[in-house]
N, C-alpha and C positions, 0 to 999 in steps of 0.2 A: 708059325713057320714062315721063313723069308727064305727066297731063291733068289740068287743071284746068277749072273752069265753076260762072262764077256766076250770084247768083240771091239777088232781093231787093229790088233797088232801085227806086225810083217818085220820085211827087211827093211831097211832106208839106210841111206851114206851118211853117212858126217853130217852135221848140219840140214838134217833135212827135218822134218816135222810127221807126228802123227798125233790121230786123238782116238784116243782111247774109250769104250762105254762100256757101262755095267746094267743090263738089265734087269731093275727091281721088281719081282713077286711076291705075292702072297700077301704077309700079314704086315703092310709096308707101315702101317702107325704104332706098330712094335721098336721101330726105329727110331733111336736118338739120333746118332750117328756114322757116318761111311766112310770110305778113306780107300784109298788106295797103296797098295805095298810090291813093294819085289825085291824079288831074290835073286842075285844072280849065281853064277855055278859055285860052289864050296863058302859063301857066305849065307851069313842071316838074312831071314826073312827081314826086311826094313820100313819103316812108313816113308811113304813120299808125302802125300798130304790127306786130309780128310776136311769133313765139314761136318755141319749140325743139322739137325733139322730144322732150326733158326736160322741158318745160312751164314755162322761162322764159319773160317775157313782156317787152316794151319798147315802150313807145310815143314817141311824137315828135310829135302834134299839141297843139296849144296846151292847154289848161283840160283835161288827161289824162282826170278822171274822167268825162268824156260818154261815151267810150268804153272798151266791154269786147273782149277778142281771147280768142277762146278755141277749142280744140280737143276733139274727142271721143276716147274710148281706142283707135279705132280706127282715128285718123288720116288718114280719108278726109271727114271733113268741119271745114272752120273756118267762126266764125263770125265778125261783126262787131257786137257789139250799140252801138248808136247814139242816146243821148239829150241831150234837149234841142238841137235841130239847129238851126242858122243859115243863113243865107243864104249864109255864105262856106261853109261845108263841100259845099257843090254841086261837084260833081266828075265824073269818070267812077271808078270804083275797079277796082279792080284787085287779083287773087289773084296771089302769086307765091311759089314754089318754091325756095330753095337747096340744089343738093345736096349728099350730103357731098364725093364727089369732084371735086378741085378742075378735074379734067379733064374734066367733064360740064357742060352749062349749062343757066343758070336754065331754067324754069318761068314763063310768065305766061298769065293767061286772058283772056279777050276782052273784058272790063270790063264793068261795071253802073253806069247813069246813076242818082246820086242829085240832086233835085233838091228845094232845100230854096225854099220861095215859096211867098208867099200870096195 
């Protein structure tokens, strides 16, 4: 079993910056891979970026370089760093878990309102 919980999110203007963390528990060598995702209101859940346990990285939102995805050596905390923020990146976000067995299921955490307005 892996627990996740985030922490981090607020309000910020246009252009401002936050970073984002997922607190990892439990059975953290259950984990291949993490990732971060959000939804914003009346769309799909979406990946912004993930990583590996190897410390690949991949992202998926638009203009990549706003955002960094990164992990500690100890594999219980990710983070999200997030700059130059728009209006459209307002979301709820979301930590999530792949394990390695394909028999176990994801991981997600109870999300963090970012809210990007001025």
């Amino acid at each position: 079993q892996v627990q996740l919980v985030e922490s981090g999110g607020g309000l910020v203007q246009p252009g401002g910056s936050l970073t984002l963390s997922c607190a990892v528990s439990g059975n953290i060598a259950s984990i291949y891979a993490m990732g971060w995702y959000r939804q914003a209101p009346g769309k799909k859940r979406e990946l912004v970026a993930d990583i590996t346990n190897g410390g690949s990285t991949h992202y998926e939102v638009p203009e990549k370089g706003r955002f960094t995805i990164s992990m500690n050596d100890a594999k219980n905390t990710m983070n999200l760093q997030m700059r130059n923020l728009k209006p459209e990146d307002t979301a709820v976000y979301y930590c999530h878990a792949e394990p390695k067995s394909l028999s176990s299921d994801d991981t997600w955490g109870q999300g963090t309102q970012v809210t990007v307005s001025s």
